[in-house]
BABAMI-169249 format. One record per residue (C-alpha): residue in three letters; x, y, z. Coordinates in steps of 0.02 Angstrom, whole numbers, plus 32768, in hexadecimal, padded with zeros to 4 digits. Layout:
BEGIN
ALAXYZ;...
# end
This chain:
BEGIN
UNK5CC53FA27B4E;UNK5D793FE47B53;UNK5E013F5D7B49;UNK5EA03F427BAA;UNK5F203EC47B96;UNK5F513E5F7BFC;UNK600B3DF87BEC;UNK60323DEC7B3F;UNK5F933DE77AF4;UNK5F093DBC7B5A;UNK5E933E4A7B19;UNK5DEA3E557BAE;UNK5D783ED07BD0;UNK5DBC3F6C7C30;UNK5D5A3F4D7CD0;UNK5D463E877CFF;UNK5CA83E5C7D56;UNK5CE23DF37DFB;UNK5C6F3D857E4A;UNK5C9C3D4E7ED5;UNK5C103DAE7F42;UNK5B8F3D517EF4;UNK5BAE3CB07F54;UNK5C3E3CF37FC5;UNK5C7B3D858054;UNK5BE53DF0804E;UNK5B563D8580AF;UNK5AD93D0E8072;UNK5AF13CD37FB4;UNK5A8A3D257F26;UNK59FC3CE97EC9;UNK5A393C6D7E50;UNK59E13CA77DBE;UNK59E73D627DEB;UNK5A9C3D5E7DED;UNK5A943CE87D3C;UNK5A373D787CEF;UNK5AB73DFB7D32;UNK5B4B3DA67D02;UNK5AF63DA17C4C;UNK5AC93E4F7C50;UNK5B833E667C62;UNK5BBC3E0B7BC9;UNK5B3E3E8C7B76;UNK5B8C3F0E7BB1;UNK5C2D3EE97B74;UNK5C773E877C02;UNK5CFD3E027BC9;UNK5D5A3DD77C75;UNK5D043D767D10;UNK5D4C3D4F7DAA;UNK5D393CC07E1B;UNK5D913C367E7D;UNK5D803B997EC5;UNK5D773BD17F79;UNK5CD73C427F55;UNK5C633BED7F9F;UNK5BC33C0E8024;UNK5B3C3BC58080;UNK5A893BE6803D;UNK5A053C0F80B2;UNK59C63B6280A7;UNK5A5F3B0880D1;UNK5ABD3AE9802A;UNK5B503B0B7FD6;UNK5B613B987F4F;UNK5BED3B847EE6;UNK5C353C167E90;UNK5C713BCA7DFD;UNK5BEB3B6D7DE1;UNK5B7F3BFC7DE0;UNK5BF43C627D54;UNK5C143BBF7CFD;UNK5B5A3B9E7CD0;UNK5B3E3C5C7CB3;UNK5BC93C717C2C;UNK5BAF3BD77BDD;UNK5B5C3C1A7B44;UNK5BD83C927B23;UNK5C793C2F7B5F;UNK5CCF3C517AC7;UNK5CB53D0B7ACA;UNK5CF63D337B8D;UNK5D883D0B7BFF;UNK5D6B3CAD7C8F;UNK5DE33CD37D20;UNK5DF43C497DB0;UNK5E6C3C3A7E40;UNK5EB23B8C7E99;UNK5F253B717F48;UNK5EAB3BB57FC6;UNK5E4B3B1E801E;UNK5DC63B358094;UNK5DC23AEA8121;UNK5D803AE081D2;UNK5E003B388221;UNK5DF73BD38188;UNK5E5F3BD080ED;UNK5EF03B8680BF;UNK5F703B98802F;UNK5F923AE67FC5;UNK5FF83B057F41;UNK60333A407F2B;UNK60433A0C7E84;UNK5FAE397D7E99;UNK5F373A0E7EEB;UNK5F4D3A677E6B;UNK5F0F39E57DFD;UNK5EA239A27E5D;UNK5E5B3A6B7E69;UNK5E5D3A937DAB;UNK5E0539EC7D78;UNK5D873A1C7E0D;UNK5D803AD07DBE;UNK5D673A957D14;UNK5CDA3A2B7D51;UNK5C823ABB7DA5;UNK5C923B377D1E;UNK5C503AA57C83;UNK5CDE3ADD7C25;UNK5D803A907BE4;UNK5DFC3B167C02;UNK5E0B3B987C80;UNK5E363C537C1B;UNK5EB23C937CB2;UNK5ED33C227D61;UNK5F1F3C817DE2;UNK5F823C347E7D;UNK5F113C927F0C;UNK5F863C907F78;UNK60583C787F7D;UNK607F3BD47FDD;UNK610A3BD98056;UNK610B3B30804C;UNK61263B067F92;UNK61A63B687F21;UNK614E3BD07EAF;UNK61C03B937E22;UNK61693ADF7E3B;UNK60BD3B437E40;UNK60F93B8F7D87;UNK61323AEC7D4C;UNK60793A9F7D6C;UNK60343B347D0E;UNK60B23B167C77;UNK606F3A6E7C72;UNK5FAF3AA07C81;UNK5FDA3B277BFF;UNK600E3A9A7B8A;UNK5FAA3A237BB9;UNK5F193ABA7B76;UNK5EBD3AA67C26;UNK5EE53B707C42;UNK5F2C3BEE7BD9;UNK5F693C637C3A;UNK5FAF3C657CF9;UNK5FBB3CFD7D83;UNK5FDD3D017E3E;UNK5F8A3D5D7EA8;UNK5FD53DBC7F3D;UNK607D3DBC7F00;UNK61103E107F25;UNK61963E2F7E95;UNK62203DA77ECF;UNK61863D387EC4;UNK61583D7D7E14;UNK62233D667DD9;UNK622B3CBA7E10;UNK61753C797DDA;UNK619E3CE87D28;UNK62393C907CF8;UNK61D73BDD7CFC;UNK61373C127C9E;UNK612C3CC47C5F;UNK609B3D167CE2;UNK5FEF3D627C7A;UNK5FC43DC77D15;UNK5FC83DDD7DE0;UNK5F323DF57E26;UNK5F5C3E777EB5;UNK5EEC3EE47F24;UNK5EF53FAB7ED7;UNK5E8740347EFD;UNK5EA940F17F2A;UNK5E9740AE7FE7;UNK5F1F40297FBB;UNK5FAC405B7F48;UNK60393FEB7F84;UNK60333F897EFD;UNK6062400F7E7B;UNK61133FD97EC7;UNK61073F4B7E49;UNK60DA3FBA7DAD;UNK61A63FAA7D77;UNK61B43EFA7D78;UNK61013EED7D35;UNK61423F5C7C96;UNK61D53F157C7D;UNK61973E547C77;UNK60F43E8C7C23;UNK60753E457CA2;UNK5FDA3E977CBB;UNK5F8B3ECB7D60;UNK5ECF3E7A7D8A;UNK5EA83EE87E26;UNK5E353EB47E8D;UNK5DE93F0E7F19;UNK5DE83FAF7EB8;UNK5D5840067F1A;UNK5D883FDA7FAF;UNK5D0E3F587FCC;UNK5C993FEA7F9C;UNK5CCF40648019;UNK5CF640CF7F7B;UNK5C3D40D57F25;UNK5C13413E7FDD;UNK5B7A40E17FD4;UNK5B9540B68082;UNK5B6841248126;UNK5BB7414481DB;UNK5B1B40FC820D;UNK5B39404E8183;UNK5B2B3FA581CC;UNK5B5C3EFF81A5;UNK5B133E8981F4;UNK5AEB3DFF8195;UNK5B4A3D5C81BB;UNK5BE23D388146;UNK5BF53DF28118;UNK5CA33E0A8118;UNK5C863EE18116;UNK5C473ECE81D5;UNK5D023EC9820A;UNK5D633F268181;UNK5D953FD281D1;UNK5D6F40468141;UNK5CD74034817A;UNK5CD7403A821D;UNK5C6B40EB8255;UNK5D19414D827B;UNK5D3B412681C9;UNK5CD741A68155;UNK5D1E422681B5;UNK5DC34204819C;UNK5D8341CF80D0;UNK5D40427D80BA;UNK5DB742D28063;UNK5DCF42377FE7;UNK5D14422F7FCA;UNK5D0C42FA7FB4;UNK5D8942E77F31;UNK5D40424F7ED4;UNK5C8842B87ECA;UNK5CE6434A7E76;UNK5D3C42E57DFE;UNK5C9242727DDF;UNK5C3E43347DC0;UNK5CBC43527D41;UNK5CBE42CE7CED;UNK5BE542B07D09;UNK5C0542117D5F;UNK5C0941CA7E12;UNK5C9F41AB7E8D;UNK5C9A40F77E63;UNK5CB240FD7DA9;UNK5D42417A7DC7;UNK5DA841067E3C;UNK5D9A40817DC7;UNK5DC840F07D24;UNK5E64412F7D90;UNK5EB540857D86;UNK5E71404D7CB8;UNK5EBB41027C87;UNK5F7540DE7D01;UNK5F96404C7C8C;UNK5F563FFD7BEE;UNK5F793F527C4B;UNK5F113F817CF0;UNK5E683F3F7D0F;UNK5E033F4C7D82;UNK5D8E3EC97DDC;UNK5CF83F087E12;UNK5C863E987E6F;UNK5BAF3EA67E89;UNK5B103E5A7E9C;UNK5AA93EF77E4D;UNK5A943F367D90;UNK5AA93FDF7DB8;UNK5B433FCF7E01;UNK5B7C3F687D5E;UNK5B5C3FE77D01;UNK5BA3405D7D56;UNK5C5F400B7D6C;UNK5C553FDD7CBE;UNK5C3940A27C94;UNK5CD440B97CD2;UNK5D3340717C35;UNK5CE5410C7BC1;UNK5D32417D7C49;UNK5DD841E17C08;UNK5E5342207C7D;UNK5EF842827C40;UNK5F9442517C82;UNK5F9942F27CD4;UNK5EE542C87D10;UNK5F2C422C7D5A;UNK5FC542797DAA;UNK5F6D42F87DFF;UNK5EFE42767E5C;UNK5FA642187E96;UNK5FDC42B87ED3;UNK5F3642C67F47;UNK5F39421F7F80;UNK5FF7421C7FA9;UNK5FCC42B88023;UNK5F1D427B8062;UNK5EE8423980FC;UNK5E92419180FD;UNK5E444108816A;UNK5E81406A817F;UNK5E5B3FD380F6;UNK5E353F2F80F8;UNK5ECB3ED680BE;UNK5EA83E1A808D;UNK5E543D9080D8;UNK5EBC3D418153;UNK5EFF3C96810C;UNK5F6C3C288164;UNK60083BEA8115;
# end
């Protein structure tokens, strides 16, 4: 698969597989062992980056926990020197919802409990999930400095930043990559594509199908009713939705005609072909849908190609998005 780089020269696959709906947000966790033979599949196909975090987590049907990084841990593990594993500390769960920690001995307490998950002695790229209001994110960079040399991680991101954020954490311990939500329903964060450029950190977007509203493989009619599926209350898809996502579907099914390929695949080689430091996380439980996203990376837009679709979207019509999951701070 296509590469993109990421920082200064962490080189990953051009589409990152995340996991996260495997155990997490999108109703009862996956078969163990069916999602161990999809997230090896991937590796096949050329994926290099996977995504996960010590807050993914669900409840089985039978009661139990299912951990996400345990679950990529033991499914990489025969290939740990060929892929980057991407993890993510200072959200806590809790019975009241999540919480940002971002204290220096939660943090360690987190990476040795990440480690420990994933069987492996050094996390590829750690992300702080989520900013703390409550802790400087200078003291957040100086941990990572000292992880960094300490060889427990080798490369540190934030994710949902904004760019004071970025300036401050940068000037500590130069940043690999944000991890920001970007798709053609959510382009806010192109705002940060200057700084981004000019301090040479690379852009891990997650997100970028909307939470799938952009593969239209979803109906007026679509349901969600399963317990712990987080698309039952996100409002692009909510019935009023498709009609107001017409016109953005309409235009992703030309372009996928075009270019022989599907509306999903498009949205994601929109972003890869923006910037040789964008990628993409695309997150699911089925092969065909792996294959698909990863398609995407053989896809070539023009500039001009590019362009034109900004020009669209800055003039089109949407519905509402999901914007986050609410964490307290």
């Amino acid at each position: 698969m296509k590469k993109q780089i990421l920082g200064k020269n962490l080189k990953v696959s051009a589409v990152s597989l995340g996991c996260m709906g495997m155990t997490h947000a999108y109703g009862v966790p996956a078969d163990v062992n069916e999602m161990t033979k999809l997230i090896e599949e991937a590796v096949n196909m050329g994926y290099t980056m996977f995504d996960t975090a010590e807050c993914y987590a669900g409840t089985n049907s039978d009661g139990s926990m299912a951990y996400n990084e345990e679950l990529v841990g033991k499914a990489l593990r025969a290939y740990r020197d060929k892929v980057v594993i991407a993890s993510k500390f200072g959200v806590q769960i809790t019975p009241t919802g999540l919480h940002t920690d971002s204290r220096p001995d939660t943090i360690r307490k987190s990476i040795e409990g990440s480690l420990k998950r994933l069987g492996t002695d050094y996390i590829d790229l750690y992300y702080q999930h989520r900013v703390d209001a409550n802790v400087p994110v200078e003291e957040v960079a100086g941990v990572m400095k000292e992880l960094i040399k300490e060889g427990k991680i080798l490369h540190w991101g934030i994710s949902e930043v904004d760019e004071e954020t970025i300036q401050r954490a940068h000037a500590v311990c130069p940043i690999t990559a944000i991890q920001n939500r970007y798709s053609m329903m959510y382009r806010d964060t192109e705002d940060l594509f200057p700084v981004l450029e000019e301090l040479n950190i690379g852009l891990v977007a997650f997100s970028p199908l909307a939470n799938g509203a952009l593969t239209d493989a979803y109906k007026k009619s679509t349901t969600f009713n399963e317990k712990g599926d987080y698309r039952s209350f996100m409002p692009q898809f909510k019935p009023e939705a498709y009609d107001a996502n017409k016109e953005l579907l309409d235009m992703l099914h030309h372009i996928a005609e075009e270019k022989n390929s599907t509306p999903a695949a498009i949205s994601l080689a929109w972003m890869i072909c923006k910037r040789p430091w964008i990628v993409p996380i695309a997150g699911t439980r089925k092969l065909t849908r792996l294959k698909e996203n990863a398609s995407a990376a053989d896809i070539e837009l023009t500039t001009q190609e590019v362009n034109k679709i900004d020009k669209l979207l800055d003039n089109m019509k949407m519905s509402e998005i999901f914007g986050g999951s609410r964490v307290n701070r």
